[in-house]
RODO-2510 file (C-alpha; in nm, 4 decimals, decimal comma):
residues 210
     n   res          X          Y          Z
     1     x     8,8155    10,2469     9,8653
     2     x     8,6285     9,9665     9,9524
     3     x     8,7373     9,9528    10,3078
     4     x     8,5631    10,2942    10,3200
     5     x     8,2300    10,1932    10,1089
     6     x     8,1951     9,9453    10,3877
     7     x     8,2959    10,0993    10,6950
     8     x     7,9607    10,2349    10,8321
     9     x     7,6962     9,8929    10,6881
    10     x     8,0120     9,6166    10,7150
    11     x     8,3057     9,7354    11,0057
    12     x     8,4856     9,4070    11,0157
    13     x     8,4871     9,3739    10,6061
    14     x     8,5687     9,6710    10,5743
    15     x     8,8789     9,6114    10,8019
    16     x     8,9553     9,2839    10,6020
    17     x     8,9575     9,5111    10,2581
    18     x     9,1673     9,7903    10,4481
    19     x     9,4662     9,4723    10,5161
    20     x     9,5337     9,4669    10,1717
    21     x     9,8360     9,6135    10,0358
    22     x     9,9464     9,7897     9,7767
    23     x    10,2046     9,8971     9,5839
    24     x    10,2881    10,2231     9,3714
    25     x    10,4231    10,1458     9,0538
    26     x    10,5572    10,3720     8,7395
    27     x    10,5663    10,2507     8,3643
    28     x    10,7662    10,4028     8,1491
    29     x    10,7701    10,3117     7,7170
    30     x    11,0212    10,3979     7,5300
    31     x    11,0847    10,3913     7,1433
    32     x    11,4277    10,3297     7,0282
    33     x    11,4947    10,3310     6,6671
    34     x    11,5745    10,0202     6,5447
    35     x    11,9378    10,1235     6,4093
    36     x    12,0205    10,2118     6,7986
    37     x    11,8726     9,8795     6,9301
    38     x    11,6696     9,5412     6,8097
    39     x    11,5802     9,3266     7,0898
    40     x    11,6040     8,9712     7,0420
    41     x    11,2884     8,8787     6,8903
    42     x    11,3202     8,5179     7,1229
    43     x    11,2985     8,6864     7,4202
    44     x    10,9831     8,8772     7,5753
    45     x    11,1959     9,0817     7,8116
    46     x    11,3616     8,9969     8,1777
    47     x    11,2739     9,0702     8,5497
    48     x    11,5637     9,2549     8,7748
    49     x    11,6314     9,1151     9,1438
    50     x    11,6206     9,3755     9,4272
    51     x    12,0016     9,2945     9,4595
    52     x    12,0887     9,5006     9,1843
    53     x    12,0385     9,7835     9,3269
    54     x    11,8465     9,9358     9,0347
    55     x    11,5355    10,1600     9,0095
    56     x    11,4168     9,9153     8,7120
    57     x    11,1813     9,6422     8,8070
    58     x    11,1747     9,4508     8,4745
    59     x    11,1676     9,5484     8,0712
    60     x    10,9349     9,4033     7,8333
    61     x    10,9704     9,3716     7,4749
    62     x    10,6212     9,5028     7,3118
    63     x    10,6848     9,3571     6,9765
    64     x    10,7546     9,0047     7,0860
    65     x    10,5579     8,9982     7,3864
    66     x    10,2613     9,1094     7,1782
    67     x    10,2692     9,1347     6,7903
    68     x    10,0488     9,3825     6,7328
    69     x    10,2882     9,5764     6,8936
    70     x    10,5926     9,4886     6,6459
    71     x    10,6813     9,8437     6,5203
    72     x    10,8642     9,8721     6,1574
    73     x    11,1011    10,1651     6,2421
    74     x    11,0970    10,1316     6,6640
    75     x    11,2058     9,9204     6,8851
    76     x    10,9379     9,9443     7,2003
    77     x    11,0611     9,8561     7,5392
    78     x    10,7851     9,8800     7,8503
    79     x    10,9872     9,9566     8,1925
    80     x    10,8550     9,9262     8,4847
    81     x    10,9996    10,0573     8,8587
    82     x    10,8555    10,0599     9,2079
    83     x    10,8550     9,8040     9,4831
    84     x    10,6508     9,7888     9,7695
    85     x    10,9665     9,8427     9,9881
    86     x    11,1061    10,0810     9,6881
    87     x    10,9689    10,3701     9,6356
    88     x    11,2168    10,5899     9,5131
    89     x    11,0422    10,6691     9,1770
    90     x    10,7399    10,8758     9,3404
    91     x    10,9977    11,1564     9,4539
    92     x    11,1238    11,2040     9,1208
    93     x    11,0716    11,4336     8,8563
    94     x    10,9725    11,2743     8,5121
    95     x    11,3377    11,4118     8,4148
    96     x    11,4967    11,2457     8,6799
    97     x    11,2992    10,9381     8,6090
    98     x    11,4150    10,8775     8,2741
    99     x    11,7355    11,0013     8,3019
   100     x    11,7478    10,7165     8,5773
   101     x    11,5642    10,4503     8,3773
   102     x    11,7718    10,4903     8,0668
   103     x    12,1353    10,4602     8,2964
   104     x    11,9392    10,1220     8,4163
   105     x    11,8984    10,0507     8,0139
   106     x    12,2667    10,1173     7,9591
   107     x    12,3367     9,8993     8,2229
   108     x    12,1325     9,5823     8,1328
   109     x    12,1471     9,6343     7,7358
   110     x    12,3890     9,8701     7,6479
   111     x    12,1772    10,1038     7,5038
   112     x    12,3296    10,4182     7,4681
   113     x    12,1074    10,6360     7,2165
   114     x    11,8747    10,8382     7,3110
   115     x    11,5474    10,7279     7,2944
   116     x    11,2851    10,8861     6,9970
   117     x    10,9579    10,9052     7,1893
   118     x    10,8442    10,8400     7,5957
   119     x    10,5391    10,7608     7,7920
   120     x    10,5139    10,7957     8,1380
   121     x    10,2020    10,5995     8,3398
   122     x    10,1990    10,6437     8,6862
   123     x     9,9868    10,4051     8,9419
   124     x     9,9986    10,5245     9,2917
   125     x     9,8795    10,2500     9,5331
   126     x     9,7768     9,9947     9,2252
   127     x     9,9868     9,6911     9,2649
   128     x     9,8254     9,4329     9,5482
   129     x    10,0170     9,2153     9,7272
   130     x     9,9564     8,8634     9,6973
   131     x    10,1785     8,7174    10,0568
   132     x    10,1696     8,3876    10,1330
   133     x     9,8147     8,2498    10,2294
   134     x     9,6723     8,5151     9,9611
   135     x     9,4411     8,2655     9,8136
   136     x     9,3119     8,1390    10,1327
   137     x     9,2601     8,5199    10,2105
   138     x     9,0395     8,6074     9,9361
   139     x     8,8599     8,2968     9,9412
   140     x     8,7745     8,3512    10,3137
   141     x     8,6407     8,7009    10,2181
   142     x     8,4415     8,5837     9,9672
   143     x     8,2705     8,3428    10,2026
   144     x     8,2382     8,5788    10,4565
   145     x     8,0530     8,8646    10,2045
   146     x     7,8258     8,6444    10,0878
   147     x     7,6769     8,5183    10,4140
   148     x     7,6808     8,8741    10,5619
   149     x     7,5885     9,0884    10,2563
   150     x     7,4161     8,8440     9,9586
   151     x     7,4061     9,0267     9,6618
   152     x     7,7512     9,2253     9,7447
   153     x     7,9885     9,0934     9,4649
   154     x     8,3531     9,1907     9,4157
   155     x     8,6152     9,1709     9,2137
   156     x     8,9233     9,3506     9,1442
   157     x     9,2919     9,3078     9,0506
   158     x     9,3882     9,2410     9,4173
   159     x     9,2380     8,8738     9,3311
   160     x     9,4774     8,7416     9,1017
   161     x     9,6589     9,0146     8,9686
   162     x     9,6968     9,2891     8,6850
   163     x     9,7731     9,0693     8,3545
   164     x     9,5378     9,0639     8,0647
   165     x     9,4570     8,6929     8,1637
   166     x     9,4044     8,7363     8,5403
   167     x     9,1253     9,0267     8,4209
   168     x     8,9767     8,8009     8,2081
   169     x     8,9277     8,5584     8,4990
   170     x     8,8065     8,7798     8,7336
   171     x     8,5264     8,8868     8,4581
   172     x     8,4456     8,5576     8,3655
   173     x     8,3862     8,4251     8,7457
   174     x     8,2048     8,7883     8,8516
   175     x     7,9388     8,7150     8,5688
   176     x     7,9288     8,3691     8,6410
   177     x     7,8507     8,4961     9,0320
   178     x     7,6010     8,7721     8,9099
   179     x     7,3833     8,5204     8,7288
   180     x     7,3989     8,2207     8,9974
   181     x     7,2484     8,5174     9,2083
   182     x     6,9931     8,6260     8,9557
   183     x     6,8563     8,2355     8,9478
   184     x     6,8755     8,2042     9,2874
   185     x     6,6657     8,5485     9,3448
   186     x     6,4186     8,5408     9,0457
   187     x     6,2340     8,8043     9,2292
   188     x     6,5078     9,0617     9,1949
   189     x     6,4261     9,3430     8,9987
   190     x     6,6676     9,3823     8,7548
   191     x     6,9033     9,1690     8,9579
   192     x     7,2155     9,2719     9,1110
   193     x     7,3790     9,6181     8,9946
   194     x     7,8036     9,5211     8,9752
   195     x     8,0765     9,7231     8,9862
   196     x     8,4227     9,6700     9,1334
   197     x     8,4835     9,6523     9,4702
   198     x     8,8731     9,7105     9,5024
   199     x     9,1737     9,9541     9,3258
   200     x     9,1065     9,8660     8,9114
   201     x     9,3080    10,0742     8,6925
   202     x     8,9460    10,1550     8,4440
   203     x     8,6890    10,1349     8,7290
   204     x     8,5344    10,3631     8,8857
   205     x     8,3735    10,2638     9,2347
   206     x     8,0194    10,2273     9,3382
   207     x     7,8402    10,0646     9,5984
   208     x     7,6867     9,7152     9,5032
   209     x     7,3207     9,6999     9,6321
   210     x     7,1178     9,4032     9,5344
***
């Protein structure tokens, strides 16, 4: 998206944006009553290698990973599946999914009830890459925006990634950037208009004019 907001004003931006890769990912929560399965309230879940062979990508446990998740009567588990070089799970039906998901469950914890309640998110195209040099990458294209379009500000999950505290950063450092421009341009009128400049799960896209 923001490869195409900048084609036409920005060409070789908008080719750096248009580099970026992403991945489609599936999340699937399921509810387990507790009398079928209690996960160990020490561990926050576990990650599953590509050599496995299995459509699961990792399992988190809600109710220890975050407390205000801890159900009385369920047990919540948070699975995730799709790889940049995997993606099985878009060709699926939501059946097949979860009858798939829950033989990956049996597998790794031997859960063999049926669960008492699903969700099923899926992300097409949501999960950037971060190969090695990433940083470097993003720092670069910072640099490079602000000496060929001050006042264009960006931000997005392809900077440091999708977790609560990565978001948080990205916020924190966007405002910080918004109001260094606002002193620096007292003159702007109301100052610079925001919005994010790459995939964000809640976003949607604008162009950023000063």
């Amino acid at each position: 998206i923001s490869s195409n907001l900048l084609q036409n004003s920005f060409p070789s931006l908008s080719k750096e944006f248009s580099s970026i890769e992403f991945a489609s990912v599936t999340l699937i929560t399921f509810g387990y009553s507790r009398t079928d399965f209690e996960a160990d309230a020490s561990q926050s879940g576990f990650l599953v290698p590509r050599e496995s062979g299995l459509l699961m990508t990792a399992c988190s446990f809600s109710g220890s990973k975050w407390p205000h998740l801890k159900h009385p009567d369920l047990e919540i588990l948070r699975v995730s599946t799709g790889r940049i070089d995997d993606i099985r799970h878009l060709s699926m039906t939501n059946d097949e999914l979860l009858n798939e998901l829950q033989s990956d469950l049996l597998t790794t914890l031997e859960i063999e009830s049926a669960p008492v309640d699903v969700r099923i998110s899926r992300w097409p195209n949501s999960l950037a890459q971060f190969p090695v040099g990433h940083v470097d990458f993003v720092a670069d294209l910072r640099d490079k925006l602000k000496h060929s379009a001050p006042g264009l500000i960006f931000t997005g999950t392809f900077q440091y990634g999708v977790g609560v505290p990565a978001c948080v950063r990205s916020g924190k450092e966007l405002t910080f950037q918004c109001h260094r421009h606002s002193e620096s341009h007292p003159r702007a009128q109301p100052g610079p208009r925001v919005s994010c400049l790459h995939h964000c799960f809640r976003c949607r896209l604008r162009r950023v004019q000063e």
